[in-house]
N, C-alpha and C positions, 0 to 999 in steps of 0.2 A: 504494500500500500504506500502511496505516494505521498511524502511528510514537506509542508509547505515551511521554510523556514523566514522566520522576521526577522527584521530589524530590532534587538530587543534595548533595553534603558540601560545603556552602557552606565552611565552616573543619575542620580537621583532626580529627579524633574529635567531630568532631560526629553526632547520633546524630538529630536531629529542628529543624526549624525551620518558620518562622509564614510564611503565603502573607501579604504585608499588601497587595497588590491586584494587581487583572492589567493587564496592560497591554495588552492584546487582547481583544475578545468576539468569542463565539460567530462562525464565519462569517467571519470576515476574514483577509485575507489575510496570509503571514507570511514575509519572506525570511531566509534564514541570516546571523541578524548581529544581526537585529530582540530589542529587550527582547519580552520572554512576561510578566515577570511582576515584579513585587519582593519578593525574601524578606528577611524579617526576623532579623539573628541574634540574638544576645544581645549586641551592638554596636552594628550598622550596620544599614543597608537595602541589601540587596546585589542588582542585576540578573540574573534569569535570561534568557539568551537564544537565541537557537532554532539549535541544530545542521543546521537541517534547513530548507529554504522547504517548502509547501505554505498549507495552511488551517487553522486552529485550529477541530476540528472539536466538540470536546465536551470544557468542565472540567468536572472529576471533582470538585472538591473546591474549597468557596468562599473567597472572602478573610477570612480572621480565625481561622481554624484551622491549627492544629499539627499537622505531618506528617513521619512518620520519613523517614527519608534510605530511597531505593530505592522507596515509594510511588506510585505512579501518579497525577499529578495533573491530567493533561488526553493528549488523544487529536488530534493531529498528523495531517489527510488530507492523501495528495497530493496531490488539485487541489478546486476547488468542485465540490460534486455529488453525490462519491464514497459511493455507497453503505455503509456501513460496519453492521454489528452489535459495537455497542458492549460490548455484556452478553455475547455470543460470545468477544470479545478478552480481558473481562476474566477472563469464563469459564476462558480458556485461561492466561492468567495466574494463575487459581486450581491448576489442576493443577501449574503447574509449581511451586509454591510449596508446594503440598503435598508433591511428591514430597523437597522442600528437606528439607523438616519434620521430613517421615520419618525422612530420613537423618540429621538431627541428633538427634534421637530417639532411633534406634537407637544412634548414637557414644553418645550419653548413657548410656543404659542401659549396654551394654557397660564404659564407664569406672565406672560405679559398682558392676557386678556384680563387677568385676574385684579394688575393691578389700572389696571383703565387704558391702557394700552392700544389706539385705534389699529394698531397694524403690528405686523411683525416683521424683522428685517434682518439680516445674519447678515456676516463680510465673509463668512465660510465659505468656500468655493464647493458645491456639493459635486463629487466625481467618484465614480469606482476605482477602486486599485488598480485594476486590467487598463482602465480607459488613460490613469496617472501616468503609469510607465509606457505606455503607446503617445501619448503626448510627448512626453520625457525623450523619447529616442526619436522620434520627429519635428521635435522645439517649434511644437504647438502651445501657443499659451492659455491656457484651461480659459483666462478671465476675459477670451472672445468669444469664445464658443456659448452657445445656449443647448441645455439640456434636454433630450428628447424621453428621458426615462422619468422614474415616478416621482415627484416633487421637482420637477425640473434637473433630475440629476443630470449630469451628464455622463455617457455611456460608451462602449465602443464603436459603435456608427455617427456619434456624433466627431470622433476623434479620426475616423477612417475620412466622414465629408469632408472634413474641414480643410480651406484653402492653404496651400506654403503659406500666403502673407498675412496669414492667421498668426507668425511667428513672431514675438518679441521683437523689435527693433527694425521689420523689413516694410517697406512702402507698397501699401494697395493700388493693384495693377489699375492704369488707367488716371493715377490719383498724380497731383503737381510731385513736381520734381523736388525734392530737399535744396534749400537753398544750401552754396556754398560761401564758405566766409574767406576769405582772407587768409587768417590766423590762424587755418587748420596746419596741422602737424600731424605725420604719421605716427602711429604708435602700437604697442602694443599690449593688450591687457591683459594679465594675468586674475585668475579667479581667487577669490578671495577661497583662504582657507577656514575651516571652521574655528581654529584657534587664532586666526586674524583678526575674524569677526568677531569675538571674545573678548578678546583683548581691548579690539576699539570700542565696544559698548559699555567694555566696565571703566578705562579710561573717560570717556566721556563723561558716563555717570558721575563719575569718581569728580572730574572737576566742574562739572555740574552743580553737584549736590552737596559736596565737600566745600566749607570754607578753608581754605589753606591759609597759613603763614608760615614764614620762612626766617631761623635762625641761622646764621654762621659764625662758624670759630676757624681760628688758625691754629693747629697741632704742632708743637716740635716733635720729630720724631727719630731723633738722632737715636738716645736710646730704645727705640723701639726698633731700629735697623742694627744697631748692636748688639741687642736679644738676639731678635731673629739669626745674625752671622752665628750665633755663639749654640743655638739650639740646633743650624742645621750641622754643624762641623760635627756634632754627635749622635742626630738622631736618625735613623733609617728613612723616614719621608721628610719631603721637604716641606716646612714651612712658608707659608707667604704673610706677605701683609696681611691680607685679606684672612687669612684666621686669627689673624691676633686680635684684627678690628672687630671680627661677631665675639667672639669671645669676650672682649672689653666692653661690647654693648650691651652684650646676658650678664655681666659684671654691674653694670650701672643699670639696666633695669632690677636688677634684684636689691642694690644700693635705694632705687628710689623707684616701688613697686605700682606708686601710682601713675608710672607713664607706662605701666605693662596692663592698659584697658581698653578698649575700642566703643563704639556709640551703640547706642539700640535706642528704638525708640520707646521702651519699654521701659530702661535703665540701663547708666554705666555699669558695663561688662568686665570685672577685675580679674584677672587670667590669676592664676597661682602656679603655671608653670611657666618660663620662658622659653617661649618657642620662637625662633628668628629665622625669618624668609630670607633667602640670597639669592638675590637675580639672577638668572642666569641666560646667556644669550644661545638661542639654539637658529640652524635655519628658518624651522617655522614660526620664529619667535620668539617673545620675551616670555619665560616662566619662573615662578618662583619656590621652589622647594623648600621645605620646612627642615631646620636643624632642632631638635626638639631640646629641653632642657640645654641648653648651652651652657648656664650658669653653673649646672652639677657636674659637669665633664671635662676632665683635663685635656691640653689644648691639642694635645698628640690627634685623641680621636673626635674633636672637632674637625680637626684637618682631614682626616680620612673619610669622616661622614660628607662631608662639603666636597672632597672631589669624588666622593663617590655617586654622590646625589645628582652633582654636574653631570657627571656621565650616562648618565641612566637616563637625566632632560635631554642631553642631544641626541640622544637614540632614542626617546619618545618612549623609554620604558616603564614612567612613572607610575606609580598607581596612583589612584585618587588623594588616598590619606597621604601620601608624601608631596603634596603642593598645595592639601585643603586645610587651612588655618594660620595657626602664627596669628604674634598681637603686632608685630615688627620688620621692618624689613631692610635692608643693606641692599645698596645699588652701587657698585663701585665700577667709574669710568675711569681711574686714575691710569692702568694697565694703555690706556689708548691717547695717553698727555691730557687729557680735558684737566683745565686747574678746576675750574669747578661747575654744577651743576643744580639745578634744581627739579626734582624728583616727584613724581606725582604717585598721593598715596595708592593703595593696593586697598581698597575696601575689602573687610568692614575693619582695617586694622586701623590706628590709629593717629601711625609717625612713622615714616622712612627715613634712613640716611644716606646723601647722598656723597662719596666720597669719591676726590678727585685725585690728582697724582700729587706725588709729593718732587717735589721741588728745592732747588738749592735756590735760598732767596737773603737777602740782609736781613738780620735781626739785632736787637740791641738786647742787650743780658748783662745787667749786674752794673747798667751804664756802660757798657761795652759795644759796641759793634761789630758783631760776626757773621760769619755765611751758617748757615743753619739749615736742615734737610723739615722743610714744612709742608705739610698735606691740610689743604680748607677739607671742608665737610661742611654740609646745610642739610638741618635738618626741616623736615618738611612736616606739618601738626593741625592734625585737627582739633581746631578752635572749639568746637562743640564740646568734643570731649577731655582737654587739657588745655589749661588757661596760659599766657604766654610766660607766667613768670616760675609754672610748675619745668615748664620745656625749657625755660634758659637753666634753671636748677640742675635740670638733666644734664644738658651738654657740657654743663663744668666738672658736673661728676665725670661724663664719658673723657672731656678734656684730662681731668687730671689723670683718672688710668693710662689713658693711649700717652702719653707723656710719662708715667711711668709703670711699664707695661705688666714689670717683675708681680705687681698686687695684683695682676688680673690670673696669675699662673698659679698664684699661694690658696 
């Protein structure tokens, strides 16, 4: 018997996610346990794998498209051979989604007759699954077409009539020409990934909804490059800045526990562990994976945790829980000369920091005049949730550790 397989909820309220390749063709053989497929979230690349042995007998829908959660993305035979009527199954998969429709349909209506409601009106695009992906592979746009099935769905014959310039972006035959401008320039577009599209929505969000303010300090960090020489000449991995800096921040958040909280609209959120996000730049993006407890752990296997976590982001092997939380988060451009930057937060956390290279700059010490090895950092703070003179508190704490680094190790 032939096992219809879906697109299932890779992460929690997730509503749709991207096939980014199969890992089986047509015809081969498939045990329970086997990867089917790799879906992409707005994260990771996460493994689908097959509930069921038989044959992977017919994908529905190719690698590089976007598909809701519950969707039918390939057709599962039980053995090599097996006759199957694919357009039959999906067929019957149309009915029953119809009858779905209905019923939500009619709830609908009822809920808005009820409350005085002269009409009812949806933005839902009503269409069967069979009629979705025949769209989809003909870049037909569902929201031309009109519905010839029951409540106006639309159906496979409506998706079969309908004209090429029924498609997104193309001009109806007979219809004026597109003016040209000037100013065009060729180009070319690439499609946005789903962790693109993530990314810029919660950006947005973030500085949308977010009031931000912006501290900066200047760090000496002579001694902290002198640590650093003196820990790698003996220790098996190498240290970087960049583990001394999270390490010094899980040190000064746990020094001063009220910047380890974030906003709700419910109430301030007071974390009791220190958990600290570090940016990390992969092809598909900017992500940020959670170093948990950083305050409790010595700086050895912070450093192992951070380039292990790194590595796992650029191969897209994260799981959820390793990039879902943290009250904090480290964004360091110094590795690339930026002297400094400002950082936009990572909802729902509270404060980023933004750290830039360190520099050989003049300093004066002791009424002296010297050359000095200095790194800015801006820290980035929502207002809402920390007032600005709890966050200058902070940064003098984090100041005085990163300036002397030995207390962040003890």
């Amino acid at each position: 018997m032939a096992i219809l397989i879906r697109m299932p909820e890779i992460a929690a309220n997730a509503t749709s996610a991207v096939i980014a390749s199969w890992s089986r063709k047509e015809g081969e053989s498939v045990a329970a346990g086997d990867c089917l497929a790799e879906i992409e979230t707005d994260k990771a690349v996460i493994e689908l794998t097959a509930e069921h042995s038989g044959v992977l007998g017919k994908i529905l829908v190719t690698a590089g498209n976007e598909v809701s959660v519950g969707v039918p993305i390939a057709v599962l035979y039980a053995q090599d051979g097996e006759m199957v009527d694919v357009e039959a199954l999906l067929a019957a998969e149309d009915g029953v989604s119809q009858q779905a429709d209905a019923s939500v349909q009619d709830d609908a209506a009822a809920a808005l007759l009820s409350k005085g409601e002269p009409g009812v009106a949806t933005q839902r695009i009503l269409a069967s699954p069979l009629a979705r992906r025949m769209a989809l592979e003909r870049g037909v746009d569902l929201s031309t077409l009109g519905g010839s099935g029951p409540g106006g769905r639309i159906v496979k014959r409506d998706v079969l009539s309908a004209s090429p310039n029924s498609a997104p972006g193309k001009q109806a035959v007979g219809g004026p020409a597109p003016a040209v401008q000037a100013a065009d320039r060729a180009y070319t577009e690439i499609p946005h990934s789903a962790m693109r599209r993530t990314i810029a929505r919660r950006l947005s969000e973030s500085k949308a909804t977010i009031p931000h303010f912006y501290l900066r300090a200047d760090c000496h960090v002579d001694s902290l490059l002198s640590l650093r020489s003196q820990v790698n000449a003996q220790a098996g991995r190498k240290i970087t800045v960049n583990d001394i800096i999270i390490k010094a921040v899980g040190a000064a958040l746990r020094e001063l526990p009220q910047m380890n909280v974030s906003w709700t609209d419910g109430g301030l959120r007071c974390y009791r562990d220190v958990d600290v996000a570090v940016a990390v730049s992969t092809d598909a993006g900017l992500i940020t994976p959670i170093v948990q407890a950083v305050d409790g752990k010595p700086l050895s296997l912070v450093a192992a945790e951070i380039a292990r976590l790194a590595e796992r982001a650029r191969k897209g092997e994260l799981a959820p829980h390793e990039y879902q939380g943290g009250s904090f988060t480290v964004s360091n451009l110094g590795m690339f000369g930026v002297q400094e930057f400002d950082a936009i937060i990572n909802p729902p956390q509270a404060a980023i920091l933004a750290v830039g290279a360190v520099q050989q700059r003049p300093a004066v010490m002791e009424g002296t005049l010297i050359v000095a090895s200095v790194m800015t950092v801006t820290l980035s703070v929502d207002h809402r949730a920390i007032d600005g003179v709890l966050a200058a508190k902070w940064l003098a704490v984090f100041k005085r550790i990163i300036e002397n680094p030995l207390s962040a190790l003890i």
